[in-house]
C-alpha positions as CSV (number, residue, x, y, z in Angstrom):
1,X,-13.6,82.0,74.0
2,X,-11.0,84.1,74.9
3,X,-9.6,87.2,72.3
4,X,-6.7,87.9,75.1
5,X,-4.7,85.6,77.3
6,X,-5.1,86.9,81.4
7,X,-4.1,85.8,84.4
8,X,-7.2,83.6,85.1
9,X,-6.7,81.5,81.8
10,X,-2.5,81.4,82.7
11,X,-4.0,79.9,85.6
12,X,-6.4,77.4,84.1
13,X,-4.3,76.1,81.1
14,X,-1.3,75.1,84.0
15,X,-3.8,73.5,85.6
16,X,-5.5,71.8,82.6
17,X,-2.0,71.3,81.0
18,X,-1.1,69.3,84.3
19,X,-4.1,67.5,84.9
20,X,-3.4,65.9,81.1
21,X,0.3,65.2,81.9
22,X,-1.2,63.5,84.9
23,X,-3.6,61.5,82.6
24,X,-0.9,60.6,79.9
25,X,1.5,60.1,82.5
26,X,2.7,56.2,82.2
27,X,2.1,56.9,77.9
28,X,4.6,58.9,78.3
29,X,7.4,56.9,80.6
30,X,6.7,54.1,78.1
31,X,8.4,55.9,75.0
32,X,11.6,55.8,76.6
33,X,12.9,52.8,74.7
34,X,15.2,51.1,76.6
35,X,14.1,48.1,77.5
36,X,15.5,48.2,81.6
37,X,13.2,50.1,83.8
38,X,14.4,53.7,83.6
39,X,11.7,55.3,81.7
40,X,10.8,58.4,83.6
41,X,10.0,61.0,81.0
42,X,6.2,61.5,81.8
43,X,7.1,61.8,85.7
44,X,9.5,64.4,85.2
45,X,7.5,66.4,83.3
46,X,4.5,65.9,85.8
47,X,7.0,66.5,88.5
48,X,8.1,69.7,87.1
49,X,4.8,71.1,86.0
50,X,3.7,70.6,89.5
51,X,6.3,72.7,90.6
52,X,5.1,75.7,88.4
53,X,1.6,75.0,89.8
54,X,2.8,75.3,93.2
55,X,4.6,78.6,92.5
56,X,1.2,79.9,90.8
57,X,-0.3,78.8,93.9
58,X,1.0,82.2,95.2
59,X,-1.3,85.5,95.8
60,X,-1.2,87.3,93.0
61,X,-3.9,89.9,94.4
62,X,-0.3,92.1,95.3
63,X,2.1,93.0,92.0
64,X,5.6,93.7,92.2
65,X,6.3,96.8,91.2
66,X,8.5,95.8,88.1
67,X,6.3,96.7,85.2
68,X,4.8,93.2,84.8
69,X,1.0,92.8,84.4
70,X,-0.8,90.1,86.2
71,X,-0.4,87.5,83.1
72,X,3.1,88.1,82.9
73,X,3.6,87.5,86.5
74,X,1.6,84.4,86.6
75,X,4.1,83.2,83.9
76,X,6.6,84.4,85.6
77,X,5.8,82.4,88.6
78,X,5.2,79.3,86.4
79,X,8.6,79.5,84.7
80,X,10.3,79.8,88.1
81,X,9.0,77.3,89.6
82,X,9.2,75.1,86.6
83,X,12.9,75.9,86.9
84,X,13.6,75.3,90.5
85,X,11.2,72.6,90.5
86,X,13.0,71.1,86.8
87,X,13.1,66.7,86.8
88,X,15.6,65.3,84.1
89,X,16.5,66.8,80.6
90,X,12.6,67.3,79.7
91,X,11.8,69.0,82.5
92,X,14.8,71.4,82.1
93,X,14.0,72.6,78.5
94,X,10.0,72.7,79.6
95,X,11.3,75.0,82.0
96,X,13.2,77.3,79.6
97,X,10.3,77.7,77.3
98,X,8.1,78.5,79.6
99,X,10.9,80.9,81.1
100,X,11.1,82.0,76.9
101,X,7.4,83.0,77.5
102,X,7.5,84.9,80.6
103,X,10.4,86.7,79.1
104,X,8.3,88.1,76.0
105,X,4.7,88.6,77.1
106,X,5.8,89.6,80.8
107,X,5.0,93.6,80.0
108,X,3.3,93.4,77.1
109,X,-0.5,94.9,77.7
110,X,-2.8,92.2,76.1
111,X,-1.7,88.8,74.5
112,X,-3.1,88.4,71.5
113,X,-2.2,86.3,68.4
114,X,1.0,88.0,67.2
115,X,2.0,88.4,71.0
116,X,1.6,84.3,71.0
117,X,3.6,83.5,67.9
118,X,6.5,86.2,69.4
119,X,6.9,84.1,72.8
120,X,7.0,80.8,71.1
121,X,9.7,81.9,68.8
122,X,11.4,83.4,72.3
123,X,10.5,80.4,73.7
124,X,12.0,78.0,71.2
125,X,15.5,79.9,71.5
126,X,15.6,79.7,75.4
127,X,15.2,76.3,74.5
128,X,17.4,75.3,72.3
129,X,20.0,77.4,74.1
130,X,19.9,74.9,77.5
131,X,21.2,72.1,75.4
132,X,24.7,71.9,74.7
133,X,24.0,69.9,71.3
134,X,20.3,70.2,70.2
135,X,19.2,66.9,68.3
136,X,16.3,67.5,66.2
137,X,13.5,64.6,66.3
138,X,13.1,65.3,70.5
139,X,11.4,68.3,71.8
140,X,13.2,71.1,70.4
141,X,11.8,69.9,67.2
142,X,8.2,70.1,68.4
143,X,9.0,73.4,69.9
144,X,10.2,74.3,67.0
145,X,7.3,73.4,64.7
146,X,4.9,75.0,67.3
147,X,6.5,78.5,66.4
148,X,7.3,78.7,63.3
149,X,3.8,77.8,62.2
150,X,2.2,80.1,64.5
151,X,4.3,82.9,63.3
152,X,3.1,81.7,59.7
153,X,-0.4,82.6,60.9
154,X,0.2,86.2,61.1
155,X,-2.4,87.0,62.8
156,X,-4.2,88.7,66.2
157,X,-6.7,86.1,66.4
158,X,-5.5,84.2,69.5
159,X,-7.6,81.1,69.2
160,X,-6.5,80.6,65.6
161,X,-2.2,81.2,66.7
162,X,-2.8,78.8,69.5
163,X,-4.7,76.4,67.2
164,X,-2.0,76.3,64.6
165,X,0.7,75.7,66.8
166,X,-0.9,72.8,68.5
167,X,-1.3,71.5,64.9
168,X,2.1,72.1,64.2
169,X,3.4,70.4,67.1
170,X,1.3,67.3,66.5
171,X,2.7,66.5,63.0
172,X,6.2,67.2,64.3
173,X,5.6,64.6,67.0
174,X,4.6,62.6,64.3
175,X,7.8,63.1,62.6
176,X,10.1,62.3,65.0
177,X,11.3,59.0,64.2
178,X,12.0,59.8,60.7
179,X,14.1,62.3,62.3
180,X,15.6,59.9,65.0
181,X,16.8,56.0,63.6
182,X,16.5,55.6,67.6
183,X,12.8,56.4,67.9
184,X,12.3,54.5,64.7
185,X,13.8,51.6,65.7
186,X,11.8,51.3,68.9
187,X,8.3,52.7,67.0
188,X,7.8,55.5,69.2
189,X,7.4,59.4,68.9
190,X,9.4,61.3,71.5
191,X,8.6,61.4,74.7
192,X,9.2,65.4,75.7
193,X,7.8,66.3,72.4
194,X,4.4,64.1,73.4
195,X,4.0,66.5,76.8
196,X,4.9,69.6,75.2
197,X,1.6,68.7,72.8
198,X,-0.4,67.7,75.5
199,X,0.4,71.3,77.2
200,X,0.0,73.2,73.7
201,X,-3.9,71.0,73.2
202,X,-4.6,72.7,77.1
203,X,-3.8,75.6,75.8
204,X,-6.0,75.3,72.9
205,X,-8.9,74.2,75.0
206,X,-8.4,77.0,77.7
207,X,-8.3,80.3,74.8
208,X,-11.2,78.4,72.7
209,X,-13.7,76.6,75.2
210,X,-13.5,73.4,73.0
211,X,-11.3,70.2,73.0
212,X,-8.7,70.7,70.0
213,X,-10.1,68.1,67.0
214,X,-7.0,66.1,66.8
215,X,-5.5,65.6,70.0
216,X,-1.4,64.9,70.1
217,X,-0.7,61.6,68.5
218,X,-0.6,58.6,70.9
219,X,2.8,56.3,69.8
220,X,2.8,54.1,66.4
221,X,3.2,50.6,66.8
222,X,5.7,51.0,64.1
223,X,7.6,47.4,65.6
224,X,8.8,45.9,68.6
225,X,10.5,48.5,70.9
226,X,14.6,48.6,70.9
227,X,17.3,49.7,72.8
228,X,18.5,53.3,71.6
229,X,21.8,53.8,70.4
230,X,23.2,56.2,73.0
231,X,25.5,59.1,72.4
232,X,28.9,58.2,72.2
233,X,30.1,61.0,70.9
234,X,33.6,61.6,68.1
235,X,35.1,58.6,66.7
236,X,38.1,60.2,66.1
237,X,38.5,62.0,69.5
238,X,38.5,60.6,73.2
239,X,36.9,63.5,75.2
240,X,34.1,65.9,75.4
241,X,34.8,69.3,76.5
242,X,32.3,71.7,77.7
243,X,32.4,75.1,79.8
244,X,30.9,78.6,79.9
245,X,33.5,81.6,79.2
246,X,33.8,85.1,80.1
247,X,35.6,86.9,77.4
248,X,36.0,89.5,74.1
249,X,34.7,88.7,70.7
250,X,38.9,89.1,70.2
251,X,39.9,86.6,72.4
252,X,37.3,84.0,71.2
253,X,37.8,84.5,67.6
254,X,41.5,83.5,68.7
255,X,40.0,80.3,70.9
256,X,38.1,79.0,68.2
257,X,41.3,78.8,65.7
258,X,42.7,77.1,68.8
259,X,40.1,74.6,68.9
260,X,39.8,74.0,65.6
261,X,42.9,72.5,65.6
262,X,42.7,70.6,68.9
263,X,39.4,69.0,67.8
264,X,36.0,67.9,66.7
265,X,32.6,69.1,67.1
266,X,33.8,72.9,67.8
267,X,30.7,75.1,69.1
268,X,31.0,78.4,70.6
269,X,28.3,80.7,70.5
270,X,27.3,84.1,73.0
271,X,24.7,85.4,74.8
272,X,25.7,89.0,73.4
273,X,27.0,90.1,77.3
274,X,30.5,88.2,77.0
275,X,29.3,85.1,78.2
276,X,30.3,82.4,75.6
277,X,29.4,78.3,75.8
278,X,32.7,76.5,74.5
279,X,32.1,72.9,73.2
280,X,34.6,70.7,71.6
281,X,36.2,66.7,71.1
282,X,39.5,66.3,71.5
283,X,42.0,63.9,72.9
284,X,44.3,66.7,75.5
285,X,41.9,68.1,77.9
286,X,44.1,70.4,79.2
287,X,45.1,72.2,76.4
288,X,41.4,72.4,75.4
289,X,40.6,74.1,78.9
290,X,44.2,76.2,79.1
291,X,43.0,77.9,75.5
292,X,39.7,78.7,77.5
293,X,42.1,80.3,80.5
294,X,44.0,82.1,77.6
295,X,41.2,83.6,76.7
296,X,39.1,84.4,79.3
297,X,37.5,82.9,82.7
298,X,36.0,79.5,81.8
299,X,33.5,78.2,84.9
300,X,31.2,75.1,85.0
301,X,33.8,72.9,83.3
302,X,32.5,69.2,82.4
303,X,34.5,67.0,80.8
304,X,32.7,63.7,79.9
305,X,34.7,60.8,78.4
306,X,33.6,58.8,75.2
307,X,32.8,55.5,74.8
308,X,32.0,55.3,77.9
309,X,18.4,56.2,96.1
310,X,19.3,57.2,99.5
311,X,20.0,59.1,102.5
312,X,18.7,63.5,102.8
313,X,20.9,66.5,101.9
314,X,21.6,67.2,105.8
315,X,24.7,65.6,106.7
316,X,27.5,68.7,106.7
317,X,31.0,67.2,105.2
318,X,34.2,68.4,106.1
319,X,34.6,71.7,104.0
320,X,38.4,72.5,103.5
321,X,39.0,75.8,102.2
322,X,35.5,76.8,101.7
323,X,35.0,73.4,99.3
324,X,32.2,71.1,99.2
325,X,30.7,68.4,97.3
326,X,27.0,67.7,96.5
327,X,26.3,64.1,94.8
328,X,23.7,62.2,93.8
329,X,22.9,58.4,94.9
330,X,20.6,55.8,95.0
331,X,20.4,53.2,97.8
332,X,21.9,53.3,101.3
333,X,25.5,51.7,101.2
334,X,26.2,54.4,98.5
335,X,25.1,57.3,100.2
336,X,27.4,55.9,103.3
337,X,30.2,55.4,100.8
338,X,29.9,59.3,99.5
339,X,29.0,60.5,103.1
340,X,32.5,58.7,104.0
341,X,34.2,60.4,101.5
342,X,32.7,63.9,102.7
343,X,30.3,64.4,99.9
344,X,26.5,65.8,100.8
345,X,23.9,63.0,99.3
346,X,21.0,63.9,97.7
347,X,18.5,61.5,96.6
348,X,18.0,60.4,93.2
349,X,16.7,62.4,90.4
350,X,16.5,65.6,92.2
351,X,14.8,68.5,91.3
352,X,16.3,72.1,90.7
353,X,15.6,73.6,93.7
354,X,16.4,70.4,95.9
355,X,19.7,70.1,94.2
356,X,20.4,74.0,95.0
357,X,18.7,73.6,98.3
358,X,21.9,70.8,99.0
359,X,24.5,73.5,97.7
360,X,23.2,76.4,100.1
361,X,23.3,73.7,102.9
362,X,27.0,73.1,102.3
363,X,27.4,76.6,103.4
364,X,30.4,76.7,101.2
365,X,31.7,79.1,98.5
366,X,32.8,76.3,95.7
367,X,30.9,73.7,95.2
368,X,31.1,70.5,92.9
369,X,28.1,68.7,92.5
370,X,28.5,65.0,90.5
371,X,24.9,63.6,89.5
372,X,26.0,60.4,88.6
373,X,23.3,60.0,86.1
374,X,22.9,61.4,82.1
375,X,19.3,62.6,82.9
376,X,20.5,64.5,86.1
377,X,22.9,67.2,83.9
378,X,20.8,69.6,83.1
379,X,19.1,69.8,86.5
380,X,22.3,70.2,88.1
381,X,23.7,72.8,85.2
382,X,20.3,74.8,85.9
383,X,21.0,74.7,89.8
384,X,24.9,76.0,89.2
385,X,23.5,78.5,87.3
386,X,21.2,79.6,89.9
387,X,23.8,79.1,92.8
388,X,26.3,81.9,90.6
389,X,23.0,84.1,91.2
390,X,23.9,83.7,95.0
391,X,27.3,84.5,94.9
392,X,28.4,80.2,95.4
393,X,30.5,78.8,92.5
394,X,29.1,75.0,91.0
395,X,31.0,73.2,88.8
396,X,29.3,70.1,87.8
397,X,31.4,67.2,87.1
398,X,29.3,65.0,84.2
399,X,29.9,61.3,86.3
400,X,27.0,59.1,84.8
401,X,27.6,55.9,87.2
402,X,28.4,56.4,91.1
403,X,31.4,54.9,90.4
404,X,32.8,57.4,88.6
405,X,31.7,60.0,91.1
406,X,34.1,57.4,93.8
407,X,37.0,57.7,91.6
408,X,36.3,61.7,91.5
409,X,36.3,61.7,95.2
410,X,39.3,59.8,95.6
411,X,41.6,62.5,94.0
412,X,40.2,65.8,95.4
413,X,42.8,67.9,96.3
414,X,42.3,71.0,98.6
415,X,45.7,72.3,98.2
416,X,44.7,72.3,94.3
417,X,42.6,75.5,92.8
418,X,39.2,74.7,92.8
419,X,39.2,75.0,88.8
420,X,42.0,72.5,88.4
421,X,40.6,70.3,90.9
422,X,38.3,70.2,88.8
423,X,39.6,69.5,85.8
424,X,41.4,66.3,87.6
425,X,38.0,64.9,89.1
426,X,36.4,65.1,85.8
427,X,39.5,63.4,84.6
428,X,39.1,60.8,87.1
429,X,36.0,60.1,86.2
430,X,36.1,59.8,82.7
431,X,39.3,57.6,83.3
432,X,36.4,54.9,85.3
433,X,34.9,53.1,82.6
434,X,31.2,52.0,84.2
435,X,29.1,48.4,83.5
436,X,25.4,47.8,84.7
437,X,23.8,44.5,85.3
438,X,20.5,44.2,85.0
439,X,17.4,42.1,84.0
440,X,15.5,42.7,81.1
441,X,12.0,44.5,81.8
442,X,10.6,43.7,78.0
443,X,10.9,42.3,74.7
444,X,13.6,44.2,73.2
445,X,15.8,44.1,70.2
446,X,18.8,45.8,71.6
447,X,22.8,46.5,69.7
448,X,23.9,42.9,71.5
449,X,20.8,40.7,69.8
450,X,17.2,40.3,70.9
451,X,16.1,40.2,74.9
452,X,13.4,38.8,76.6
453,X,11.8,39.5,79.9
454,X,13.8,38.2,82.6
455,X,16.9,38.4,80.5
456,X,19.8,38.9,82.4
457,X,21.8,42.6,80.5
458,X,25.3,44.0,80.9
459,X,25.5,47.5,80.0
460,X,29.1,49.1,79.7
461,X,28.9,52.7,79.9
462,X,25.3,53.0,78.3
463,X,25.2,50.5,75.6
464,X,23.8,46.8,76.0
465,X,27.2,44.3,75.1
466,X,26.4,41.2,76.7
467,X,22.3,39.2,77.1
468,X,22.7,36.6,79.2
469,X,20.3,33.9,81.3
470,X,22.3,33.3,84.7
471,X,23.4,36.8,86.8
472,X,27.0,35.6,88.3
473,X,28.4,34.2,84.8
474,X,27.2,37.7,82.7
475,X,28.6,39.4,85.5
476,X,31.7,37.7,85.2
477,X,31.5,37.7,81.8
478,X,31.5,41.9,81.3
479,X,34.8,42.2,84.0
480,X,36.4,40.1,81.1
481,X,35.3,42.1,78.9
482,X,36.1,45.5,80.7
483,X,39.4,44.4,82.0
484,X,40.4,42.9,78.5
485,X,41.5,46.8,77.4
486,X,43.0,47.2,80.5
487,X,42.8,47.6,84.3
488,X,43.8,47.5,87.7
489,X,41.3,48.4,90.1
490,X,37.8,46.5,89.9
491,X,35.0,48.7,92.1
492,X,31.8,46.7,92.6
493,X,28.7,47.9,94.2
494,X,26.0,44.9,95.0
495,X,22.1,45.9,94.9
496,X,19.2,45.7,97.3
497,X,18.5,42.6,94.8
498,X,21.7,40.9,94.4
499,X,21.6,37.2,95.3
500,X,24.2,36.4,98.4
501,X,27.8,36.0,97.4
502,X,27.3,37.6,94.5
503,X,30.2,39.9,94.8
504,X,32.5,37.0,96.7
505,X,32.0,34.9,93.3
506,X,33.1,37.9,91.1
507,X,36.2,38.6,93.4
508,X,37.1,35.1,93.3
509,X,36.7,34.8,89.5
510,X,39.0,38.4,88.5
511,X,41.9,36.5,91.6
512,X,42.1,33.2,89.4
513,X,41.6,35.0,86.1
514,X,43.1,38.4,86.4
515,X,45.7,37.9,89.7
516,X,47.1,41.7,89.5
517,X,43.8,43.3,89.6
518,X,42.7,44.9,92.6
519,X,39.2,44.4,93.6
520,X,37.1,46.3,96.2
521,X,33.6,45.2,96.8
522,X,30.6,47.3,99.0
523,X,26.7,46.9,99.5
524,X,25.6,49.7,97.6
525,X,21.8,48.9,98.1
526,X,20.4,50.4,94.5
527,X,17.5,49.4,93.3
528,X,17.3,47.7,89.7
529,X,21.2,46.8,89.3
530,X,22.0,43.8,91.2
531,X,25.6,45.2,90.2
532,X,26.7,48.6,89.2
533,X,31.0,48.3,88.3
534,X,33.7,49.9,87.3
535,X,37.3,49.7,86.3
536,X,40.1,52.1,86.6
């Protein structure tokens, strides 16, 4: 039993803490809840705990001299490499709160209970402050619960802080589908919020010497897992706006009226040293990011538009004017589409520091990275925010399908300024409406109607629209759909599973049906998606 949290136990509960990831490691993938196989919660989490091992790994027999005591250190080292090493949405905010920790117990003498409840509640805001829009019912909830009851304990006793908070986190966990119809829908308890219990029951076990007595809840078999509902932002608007401003308290008291009357969904909230994140729907981009140039410098733009694996980082592109572009791809004939277009490929689902490794090997002072995947944003917002620490500037363009990131591409400009090239990639982009085509990987009951095994899904920009039993006709089937609001370029990519001719019988179909459409067909070798398309 411990009264005080050292270095040797920091050591031991990251190593406890990922040995039970490790254990719970395909629990946790299976409580993602769509029903094609992309459920990779539990390995990113694993993958980015491993990374803070690894950086704990280090000697820590010699101290920097920066008024950090050997456990504060150790956390220090975990949090960094947690960061760098960050996999997917989960693995970002895991990194923040265990950055939140390092940041309150780094030079304070002994942690005890009080000490505890302090970094949680640190830890809670660092992460809740690397999501754009916190949802409650995920892992900020757990985090959440975690603090605020270990607060509530008031007390030095470290064993009974710790104990409380793991308590606390369990019956969060617990009530996370009441808190998301998603979750409820599919019978499961959130996946980050299931690791983040797992770490805080390590804890538990490393401070008291004893297993904790109820152990994070495993997922109800409420009913038959569904397809989430996924964020599709503002009815009433047509674009998401996001980007991080340098300016006054003046000048954004002015933005926000600005805004207000632009928009939706306004958020703007400070760090306290004039850095401010601006967050808004609206329908003119433009005037949503000329306010933020009013008012200040706005960097790492993203504009995302609603309703909407492969070769290494070490082919150089042509850099004009100091540019570059970093993107992220899955499957062969992609990464030679990209590398064509004189984009650096990385493969898919990178971590932090392989996404920032990509950006330093540019060798170029602007950089744009497109990770062509929802789960990808956050890694590559945490690696722009570490390439600003090196002096390179990142924007990230938000492109969830690679053919978005194509239709970026295809309008870069170097005569342009890098901000307002941009602003017209992102537009690009979001102007691509995306479709995947699948098969079914279980029983699901999804927004389009039950799917079986086997089934054959079309996915337009996120959402199941279209269950279907034979590949070429539902692939068919979503082009009509697509190009029935409008169209005139059809972009398909065929994967390292689609049948022969696949794309040839899709071309001949939008010639007889649709003869002013424009269709261009590649192998893009993915894995999963016989077809990823897109219409511009």
């Amino acid at each position: 039993m411990l009264d005080t949290l050292d270095a040797a136990a920091v050591r031991r509960w990251c190593t406890s803490g990922l040995a039970a990831l490790r254990r719970h490691q395909g629990e946790i993938d299976g409580l993602n809840v769509y029903p094609v196989p992309d459920g990779d919660t539990g390995t990113n989490l694993v993958l980015t705990f491993t990374s803070a091992q690894q950086a704990l790994a280090m000697d820590l027999g010699t101290l920097p001299d920066d008024g950090h005591t050997p456990h504060g250190h150790a956390l220090r080292l975990m949090a960094q490499g947690a960061l760098l090493g960050a996999r997917g949405n989960s693995g970002v905010i895991l990194s923040q709160i265990l950055r939140g920790l390092a940041d309150r117990l780094g030079t304070a003498p002994a942690v005890r209970g009080r000490q505890l409840a302090a970094a949680l509640t640190d830890a809670t805001t660092a992460a809740y402050a690397a999501v754009a829009r916190p949802v409650e019912g995920t892992l900020l909830s757990v985090v959440a619960a975690a603090a605020g009851a270990a607060r509530r304990a008031d007390s030095d006793d470290l064993r009974a802080v710790a104990r409380a908070a793991a308590e606390a986190a369990a019956r969060a966990l617990a009530r996370t589908p009441e808190q998301l119809p998603e979750l409820a829908r599919a019978g499961v308890v959130d996946a980050g919020g299931r690791g983040l219990c797992l770490l805080l029951d390590a804890l538990v076990e490393v401070v008291t010497g004893e297993s904790p007595e109820q152990p994070a809840p495993a997922p109800p078999a409420l009913r038959r897992p569904g397809t989430a509902v996924r964020e599709t932002g503002s009815e009433a608007y047509a674009y998401e706006v996001q980007y991080l401003l340098d300016a006054t308290d003046e000048a954004v008291a002015r933005l926000r009226d600005e805004l207000a009357a632009l928009g939706d969904s306004l958020a703007v909230v400070g760090d306290g040293a004039g850095t401010w994140n601006v967050h808004v729907h609206v329908d003119d981009v433009g005037a949503a990011v000329e306010a933020g140039v009013v008012a200040g410098r706005p960097h790492r733009i993203a504009v995302t538009r609603f309703a909407d694996q492969a070769a290494p980082a070490t082919e150089r592109a042509a850099r004009p004017e100091g540019r570059a572009a970093v993107v992220v791809a899955t499957g062969a004939g992609i990464a030679e589409l990209f590398a064509a277009e004189g984009a650096v490929v990385v493969p898919a689902n990178p971590s932090t520091g392989e996404l920032l490794d990509a950006v330093r090997a540019t060798g170029a002072a602007r950089v744009v990275v497109l990770p062509n995947d929802p789960n990808t944003q956050s890694v590559a917002s945490a690696a722009a925010k570490e390439a600003h620490g090196l002096g390179v500037k990142v924007s990230v363009v938000p492109t969830r399908s690679p053919v978005q990131a194509l239709a970026a591409l295809a309008v870069r400009d170097p005569k342009r300024r890098f901000e307002d090239d941009v602003i017209a990639m992102a537009e690009a982009a979001g102007a691509c409406r995306y479709a995947e085509v699948c098969h079914a990987g279980r029983e699901a009951l999804t927004v389009a109607g039950p799917c079986r095994p086997g089934d054959v899904l079309a996915l337009v920009e996120g959402e199941v629209h279209l269950i279907g039993q034979d590949l070429t006709d539902t692939c068919t089937a979503v082009v009509d759909r697509m190009l029935g609001g409008g169209g005139e370029l059809v972009t398909l990519l065929c994967g390292a599973d689609a049948p022969a001719g696949l794309a040839d019988r899709v071309r001949a179909h939008v010639e007889r049906s649709w003869p002013f459409v424009e269709v261009q067909a590649y192998e893009g070798g993915q894995p999963h998606y016989p077809l990823l398309l897109g219409v511009e």
